[in-house]
N, C-alpha and C positions, 0 to 999 in steps of 0.2 A: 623380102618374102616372109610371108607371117603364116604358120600352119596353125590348123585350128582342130581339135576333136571334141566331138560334144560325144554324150555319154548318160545314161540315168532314164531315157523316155520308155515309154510302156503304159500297158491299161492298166486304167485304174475307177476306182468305185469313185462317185460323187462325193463330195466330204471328206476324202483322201486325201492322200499327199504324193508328192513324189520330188528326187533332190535332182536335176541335173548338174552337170559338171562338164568343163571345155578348160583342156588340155592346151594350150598357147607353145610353141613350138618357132625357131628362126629366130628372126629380127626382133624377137620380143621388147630391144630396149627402145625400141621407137614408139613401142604401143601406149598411145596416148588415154583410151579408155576400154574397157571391154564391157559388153553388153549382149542382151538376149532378144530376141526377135519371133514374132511367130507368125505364120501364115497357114491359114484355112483353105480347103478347096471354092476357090471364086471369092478367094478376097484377096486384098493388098498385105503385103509383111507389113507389119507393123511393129513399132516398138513393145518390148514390154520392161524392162529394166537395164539400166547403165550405170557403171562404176567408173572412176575415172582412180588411175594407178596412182597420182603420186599423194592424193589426200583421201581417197575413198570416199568420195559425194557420189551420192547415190540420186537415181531419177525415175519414178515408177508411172508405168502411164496409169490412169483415172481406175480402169477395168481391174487392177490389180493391187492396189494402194490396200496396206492390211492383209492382206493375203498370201503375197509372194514376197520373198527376201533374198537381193543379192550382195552375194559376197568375193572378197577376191582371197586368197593367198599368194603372194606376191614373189614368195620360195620359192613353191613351187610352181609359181607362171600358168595356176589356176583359176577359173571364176565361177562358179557356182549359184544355182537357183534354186533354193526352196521354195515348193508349190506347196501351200497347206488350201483345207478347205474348197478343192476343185471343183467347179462347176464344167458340165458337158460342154458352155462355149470355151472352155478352155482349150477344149482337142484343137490342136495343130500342130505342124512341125516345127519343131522349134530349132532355132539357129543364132552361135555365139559369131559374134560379130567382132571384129578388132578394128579400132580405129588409130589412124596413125596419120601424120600431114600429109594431108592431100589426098587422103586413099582410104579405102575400108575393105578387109579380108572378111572371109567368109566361112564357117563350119558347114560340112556336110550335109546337120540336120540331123534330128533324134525328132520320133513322131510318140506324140505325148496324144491319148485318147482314153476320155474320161468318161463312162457309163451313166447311165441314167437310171 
């Protein structure tokens, strides 16, 4: 069992920024990578950034390359997402992801919504 708390979503202006953060909680030593996710009203979650714990390789989808930056601290069994430069396709919920063999846990979700 892998608990998950995401944290940091809110409105914000276009050209903005904002830092999310997810709190990893349990089974942590299983966790093979943790990553960010976000899904729109009428679309698919999609990726948006993954780290993996034991080297820190990083994975950005296209939409966000330059722009977003994740991170982990490993201490404290956090990962984190800097949003700089937000664009309004940006708004969706977003959701920290853990991955571990054979299984993927899930955050609650923080709704990130970026003005125009």
């Amino acid at each position: 069992q892998v608990h998950l708390v995401e944290s940091g979503g809110g409105l914000v202006q276009a050209g903005g920024s904002l830092r999310l953060s997810c709190a990893a909680s349990g089974s942590i030593g299983s966790i093979l990578e943790l990553g960010w996710y976000r899904q729109a009203p009428g679309k698919q979650r999609e990726l948006v950034a993954r780290i993996t714990i034991s080297g820190g390789t990083t994975n950005y989808a296209d939409a966000v390359k330059g722009r977003f930056t994740i991170s982990r601290d490993n201490a404290k069994n956090t990962v984190y997402l800097q949003m700089n430069s937000l664009k309004p396709e940006d708004s969706a919920v977003y959701y920290c992801n853990a991955a571990v063999p054979f299984y993927t846990y899930w955050g609650q979700g923080t709704q990130v919504t970026v003005s125009s």
